[in-house]
C-alpha positions in Angstrom: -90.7 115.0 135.0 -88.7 116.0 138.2 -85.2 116.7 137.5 -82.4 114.6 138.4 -79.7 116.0 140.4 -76.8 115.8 138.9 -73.1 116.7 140.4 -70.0 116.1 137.8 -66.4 114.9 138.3 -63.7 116.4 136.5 -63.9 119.5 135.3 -61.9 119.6 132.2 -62.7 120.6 128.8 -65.0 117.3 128.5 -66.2 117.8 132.1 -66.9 121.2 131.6 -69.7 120.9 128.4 -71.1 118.2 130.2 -71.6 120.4 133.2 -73.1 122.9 130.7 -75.2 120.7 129.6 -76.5 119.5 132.5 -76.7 123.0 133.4 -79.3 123.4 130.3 -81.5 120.6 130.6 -85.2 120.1 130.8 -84.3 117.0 133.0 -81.5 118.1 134.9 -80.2 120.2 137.8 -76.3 121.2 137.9 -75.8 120.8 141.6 -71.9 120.1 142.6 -68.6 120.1 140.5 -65.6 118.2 141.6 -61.6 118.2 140.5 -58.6 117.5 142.5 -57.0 120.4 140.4 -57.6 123.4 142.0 -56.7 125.7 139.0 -58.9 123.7 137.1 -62.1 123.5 139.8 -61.6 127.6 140.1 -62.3 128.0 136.4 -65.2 125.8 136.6 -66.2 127.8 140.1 -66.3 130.9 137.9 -68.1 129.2 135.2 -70.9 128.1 137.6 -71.2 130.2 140.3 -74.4 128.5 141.7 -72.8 125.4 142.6 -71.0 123.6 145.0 -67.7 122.4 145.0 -65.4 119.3 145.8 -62.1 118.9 146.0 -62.0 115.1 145.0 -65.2 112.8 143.2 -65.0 111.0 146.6 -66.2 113.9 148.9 -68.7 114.9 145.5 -70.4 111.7 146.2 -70.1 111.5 150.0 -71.5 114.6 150.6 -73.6 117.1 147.4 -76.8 117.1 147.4 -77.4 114.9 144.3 -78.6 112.2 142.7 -76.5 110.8 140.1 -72.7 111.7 139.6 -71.4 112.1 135.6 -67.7 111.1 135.4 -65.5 112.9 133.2 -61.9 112.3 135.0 -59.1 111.0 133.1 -59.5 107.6 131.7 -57.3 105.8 134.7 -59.9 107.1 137.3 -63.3 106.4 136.0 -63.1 103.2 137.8 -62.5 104.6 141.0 -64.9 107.8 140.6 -67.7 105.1 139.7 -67.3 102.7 143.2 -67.3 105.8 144.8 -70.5 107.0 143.7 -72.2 103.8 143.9 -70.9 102.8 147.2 -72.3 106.3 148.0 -76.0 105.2 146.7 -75.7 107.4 143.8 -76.6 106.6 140.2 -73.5 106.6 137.9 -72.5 108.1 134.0 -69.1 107.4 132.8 -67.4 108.9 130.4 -65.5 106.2 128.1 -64.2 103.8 128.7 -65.9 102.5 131.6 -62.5 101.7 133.0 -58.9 100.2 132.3 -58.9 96.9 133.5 -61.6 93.9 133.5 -61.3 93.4 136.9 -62.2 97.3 137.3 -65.2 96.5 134.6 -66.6 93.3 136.8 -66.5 95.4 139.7 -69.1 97.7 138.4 -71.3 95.4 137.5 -71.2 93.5 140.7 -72.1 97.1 142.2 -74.9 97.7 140.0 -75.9 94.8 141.1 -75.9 95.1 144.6 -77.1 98.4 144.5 -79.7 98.2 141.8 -78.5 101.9 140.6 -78.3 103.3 137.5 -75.2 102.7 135.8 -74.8 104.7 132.2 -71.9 105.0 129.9 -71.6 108.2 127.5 -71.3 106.5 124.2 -73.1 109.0 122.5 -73.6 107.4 118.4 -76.3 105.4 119.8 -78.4 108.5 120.0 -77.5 110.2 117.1 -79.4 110.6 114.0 -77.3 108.8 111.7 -76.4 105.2 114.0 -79.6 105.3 115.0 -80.9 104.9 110.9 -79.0 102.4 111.0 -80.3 100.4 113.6 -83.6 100.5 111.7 -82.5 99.3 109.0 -80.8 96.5 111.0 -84.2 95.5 112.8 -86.3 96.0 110.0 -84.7 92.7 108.5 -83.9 94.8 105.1 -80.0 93.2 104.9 -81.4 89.9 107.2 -79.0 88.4 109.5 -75.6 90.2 110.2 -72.8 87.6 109.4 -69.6 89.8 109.7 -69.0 93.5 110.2 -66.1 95.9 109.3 -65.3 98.9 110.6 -62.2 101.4 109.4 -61.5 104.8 112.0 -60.1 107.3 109.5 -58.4 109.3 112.6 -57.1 112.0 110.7 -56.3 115.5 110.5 -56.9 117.5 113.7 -58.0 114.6 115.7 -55.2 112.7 115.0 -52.9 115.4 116.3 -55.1 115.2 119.7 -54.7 111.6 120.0 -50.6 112.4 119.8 -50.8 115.0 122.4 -49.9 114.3 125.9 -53.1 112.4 127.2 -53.3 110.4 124.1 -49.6 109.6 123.4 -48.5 107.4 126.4 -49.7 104.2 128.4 -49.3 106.7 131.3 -52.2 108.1 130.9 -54.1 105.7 128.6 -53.8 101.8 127.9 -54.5 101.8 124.0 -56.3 104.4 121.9 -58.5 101.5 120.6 -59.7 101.8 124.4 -60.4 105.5 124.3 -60.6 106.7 121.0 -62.5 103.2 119.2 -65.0 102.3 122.1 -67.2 104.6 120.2 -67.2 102.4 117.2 -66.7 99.2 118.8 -69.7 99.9 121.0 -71.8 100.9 117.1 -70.6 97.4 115.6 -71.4 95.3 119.3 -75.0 97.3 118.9 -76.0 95.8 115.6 -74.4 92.7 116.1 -76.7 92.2 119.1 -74.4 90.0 121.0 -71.6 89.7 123.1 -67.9 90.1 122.3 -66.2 86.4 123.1 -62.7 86.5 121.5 -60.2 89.5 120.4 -57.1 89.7 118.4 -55.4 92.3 117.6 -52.1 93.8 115.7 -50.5 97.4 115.3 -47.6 99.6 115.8 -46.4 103.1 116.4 -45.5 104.0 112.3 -45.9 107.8 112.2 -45.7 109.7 115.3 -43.4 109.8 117.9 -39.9 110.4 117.6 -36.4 111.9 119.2 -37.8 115.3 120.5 -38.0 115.8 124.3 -40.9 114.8 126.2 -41.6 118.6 127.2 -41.3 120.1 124.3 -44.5 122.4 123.0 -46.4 124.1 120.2 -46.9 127.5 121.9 -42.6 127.5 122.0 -41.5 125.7 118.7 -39.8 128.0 116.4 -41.4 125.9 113.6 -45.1 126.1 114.7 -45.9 128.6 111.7 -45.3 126.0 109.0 -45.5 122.9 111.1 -48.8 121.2 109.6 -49.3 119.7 113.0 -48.9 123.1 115.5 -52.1 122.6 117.6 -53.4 125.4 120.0 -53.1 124.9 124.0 -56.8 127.0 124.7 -60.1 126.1 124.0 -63.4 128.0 124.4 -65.9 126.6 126.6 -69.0 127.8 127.6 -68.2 131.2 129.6 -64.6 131.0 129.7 -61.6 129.3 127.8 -59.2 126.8 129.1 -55.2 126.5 128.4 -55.6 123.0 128.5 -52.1 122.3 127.6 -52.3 119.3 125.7 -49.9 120.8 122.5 -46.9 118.4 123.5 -44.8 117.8 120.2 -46.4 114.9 118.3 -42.9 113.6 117.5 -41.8 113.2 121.1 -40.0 110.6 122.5 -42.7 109.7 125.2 -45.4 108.6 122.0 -45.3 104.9 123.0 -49.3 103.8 121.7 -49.9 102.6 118.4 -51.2 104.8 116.2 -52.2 101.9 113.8 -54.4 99.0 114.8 -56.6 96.1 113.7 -58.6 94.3 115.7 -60.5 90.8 115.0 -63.6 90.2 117.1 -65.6 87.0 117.7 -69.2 87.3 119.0 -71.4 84.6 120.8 -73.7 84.6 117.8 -70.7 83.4 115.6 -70.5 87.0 113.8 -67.2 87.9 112.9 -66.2 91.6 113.0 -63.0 93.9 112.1 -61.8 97.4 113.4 -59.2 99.2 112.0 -57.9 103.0 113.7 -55.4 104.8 111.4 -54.4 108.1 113.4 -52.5 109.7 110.3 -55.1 109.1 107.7 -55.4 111.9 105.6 -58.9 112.7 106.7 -61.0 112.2 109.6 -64.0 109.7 108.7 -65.7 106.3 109.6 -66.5 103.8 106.9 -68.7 100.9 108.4 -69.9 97.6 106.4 -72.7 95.5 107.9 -72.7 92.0 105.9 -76.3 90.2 106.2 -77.8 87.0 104.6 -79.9 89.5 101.8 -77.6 92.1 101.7 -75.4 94.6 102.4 -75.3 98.1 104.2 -72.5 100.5 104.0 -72.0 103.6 105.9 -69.9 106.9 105.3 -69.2 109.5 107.6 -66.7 112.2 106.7 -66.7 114.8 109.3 -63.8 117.2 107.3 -66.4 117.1 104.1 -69.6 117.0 106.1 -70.6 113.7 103.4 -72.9 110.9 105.4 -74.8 108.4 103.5 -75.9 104.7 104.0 -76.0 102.3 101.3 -78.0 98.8 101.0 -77.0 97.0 98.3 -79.4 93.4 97.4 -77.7 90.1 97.1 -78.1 88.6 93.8 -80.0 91.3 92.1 -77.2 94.0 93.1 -79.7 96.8 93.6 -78.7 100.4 95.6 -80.7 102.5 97.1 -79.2 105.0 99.0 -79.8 107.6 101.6 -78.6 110.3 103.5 -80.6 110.3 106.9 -78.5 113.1 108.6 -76.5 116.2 107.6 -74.4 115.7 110.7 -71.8 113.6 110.6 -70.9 113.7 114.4 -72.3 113.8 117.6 -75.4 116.5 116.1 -76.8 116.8 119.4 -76.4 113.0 121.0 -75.0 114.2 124.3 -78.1 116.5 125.6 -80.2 113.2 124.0 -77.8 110.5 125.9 -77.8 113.0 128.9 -81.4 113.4 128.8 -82.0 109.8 128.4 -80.2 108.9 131.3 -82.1 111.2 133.7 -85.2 109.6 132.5 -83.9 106.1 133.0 -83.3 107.1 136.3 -86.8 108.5 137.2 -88.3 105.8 135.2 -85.6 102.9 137.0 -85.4 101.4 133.7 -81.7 101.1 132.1 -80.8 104.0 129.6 -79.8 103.0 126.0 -76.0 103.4 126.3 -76.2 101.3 129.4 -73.6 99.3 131.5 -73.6 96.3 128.9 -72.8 99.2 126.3 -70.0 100.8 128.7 -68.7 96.9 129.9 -68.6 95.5 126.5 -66.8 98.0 124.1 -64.4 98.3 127.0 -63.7 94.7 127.1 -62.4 94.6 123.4 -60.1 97.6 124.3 -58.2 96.2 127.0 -58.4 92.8 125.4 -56.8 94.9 122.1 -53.7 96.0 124.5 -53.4 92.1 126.1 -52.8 91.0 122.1 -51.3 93.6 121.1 -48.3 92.9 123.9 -48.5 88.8 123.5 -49.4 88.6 120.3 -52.4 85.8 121.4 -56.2 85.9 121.0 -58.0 87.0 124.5 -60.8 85.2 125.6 -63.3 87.5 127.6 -66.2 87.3 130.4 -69.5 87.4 129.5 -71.4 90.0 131.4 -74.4 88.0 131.7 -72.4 85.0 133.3 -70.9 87.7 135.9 -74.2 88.3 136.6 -75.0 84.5 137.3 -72.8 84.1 139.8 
């Protein structure tokens, strides 16, 4: 297959391994890098020297020589860097969430529309080895119909100091870490549920972190960092250089204003009902899912601190177990290059790629819908893609 060629927007530590990666693949050709931070697009310039560089995703898409533009800005301009490229007649990845706002998310797909492009979203569980058992299981008709789901984020640890640091602690930056942080397991339970999302409810609150220290204050300059159990780093290695990416802000600041604590209540258009739960100070980092069906049920464990993954069926009635462990990674084990790969196919092939714009428009929806309850305390009705589509 021809490669696709690829230019990518936002060059920080996520931008950067998905320009490495696109660097590395079969079906892919690094062509242009983009970032309106010119500290940050000189790193990435020395990193890959063979490519072109743009000062903003706008003159990226206007201008490189490529085919399809991978967005991996901050979360408040994927929106943005996505109308640019496809108003640009380039083919489109976003890095979740597909954007902030549902007007932002029906603006998309009217462009995919109009365009016919390719429009991908990098929720990367629905290539791994693990979610993707799953799905078998699902469509082999082993548990029968799904009737509710449950889903619990175990956010703990390490990660849950990330998602206090300074792009995961305010609605500055991010509308609701349901929205960044639990797309990836909303978009899991919307897969095997097989139909849209058509009502949200949601509580929570900010009941660990945060706090009275100043809004500036660091790791790297804390006289307690040595027994703090939460000091975090501010560098991390990349491929051919490493990054101060200063994200080690005080997780007891005064500027933590998102819940680090939420349940959500979905409704699908199939009648399915579904729950999602994100605890950021659990005491490990792990995702427990429960798929209830007409025969049966399937359970799933994924402990990334103890490296434990198994999935469970249990019969109705007769109560038997068999279970399995179809993966020994409990993470990503190699999605990305697969997701990335898959997407460059789609494109050659003008097919849609697995983690497609439904994938990117639905799991999105929840999110924001999660921040409308969360500050009215109401249920949030939401737009079906397909009727967008009607229009």
């Amino acid at each position: 297959m021809q490669t696709v060629k690829v230019g990518v927007v936002g060059m920080g530590v996520r931008g950067m391994w998905i320009a490495q990666m696109a660097r590395e693949g079969a079906e892919t050709e690094l062509r242009a890098i983009a970032d309106r931070d010119p500290r940050m697009l000189g790193i990435a310039a020395e990193a890959y020297p063979e490519v072109a560089t743009y000062g903003s995703g706008e003159d990226l898409a206007r201008e490189a020589d490529v085919e399809a533009v991978v967005i991996a800005t901050s979360d408040r301009f994927h929106a943005q860097n996505t109308r640019e490229a496809l108003q640009n007649g380039k083919h489109a990845l976003i890095e979740k969430p597909m954007a902030q706002s549902f007007a932002d998310l029906e603006e998309i797909a009217r462009l995919q529309r109009e365009t016919g492009l390719v429009v991908g979203t990098f929720l990367e569980l629905r290539h791994s080895a693990l979610w993707q058992r799953v799905k078998a299981i699902v469509q082999s008709g082993e548990i029968g119909d799904i009737l509710a789901a449950s889903l619990v984020d175990h956010v703990g640890r390490d990660k849950g100091q990330f998602f206090g640091r300074k792009r995961g602690r305010s609605r500055d930056a991010m509308l609701s870490l349901v929205l960044q942080k639990g797309v990836h397991a909303l978009d899991l339970v919307n897969w095997y549920v097989g139909a849209p999302p058509v009502r949200v409810a949601a509580m929570g609150r900010l009941a660990f972190f945060g706090g009275r220290t100043p809004a500036d204050k660091r790791c790297r300059d804390c006289a307690e960092r040595e027994t703090c159990p939460y000091e975090h780093g501010h560098t991390y290695a990349l491929p051919n250089v490493v990054v101060d990416h200063g994200d080690d802000h005080c997780v007891w600041s005064e500027a933590c204003d998102l819940e680090d604590v939420t349940l959500v209540t979905i409704e699908y258009a199939n009648g399915v009902v579904a729950s999602y739960n994100e605890v950021h100070f659990a005491p490990y980092y792990a995702t427990h899912m429960t798929l209830y069906g007409s025969k049966g049920q399937l359970d799933v464990e994924a402990n990334h601190d103890t490296g434990e993954c198994w999935v469970q069926v249990t019969e109705r009635h007769t109560h038997n177990e068999r279970r399995e462990r179809p993966s020994r990674d409990t993470g990503h084990g190699g999605a990305d290059p697969a997701l990335l790969s898959d997407f460059a196919r789609s494109v050659r092939e003008g097919r849609e790629p697995l983690s497609d714009l439904r994938a990117g428009y639905e799991s999105a929806q929840i999110g924001i819908a999660t921040r409308q309850s969360l500050d009215t305390g109401q249920f949030v009705t939401l737009k079906l893609l397909d009727d967008l589509a009607a229009r």
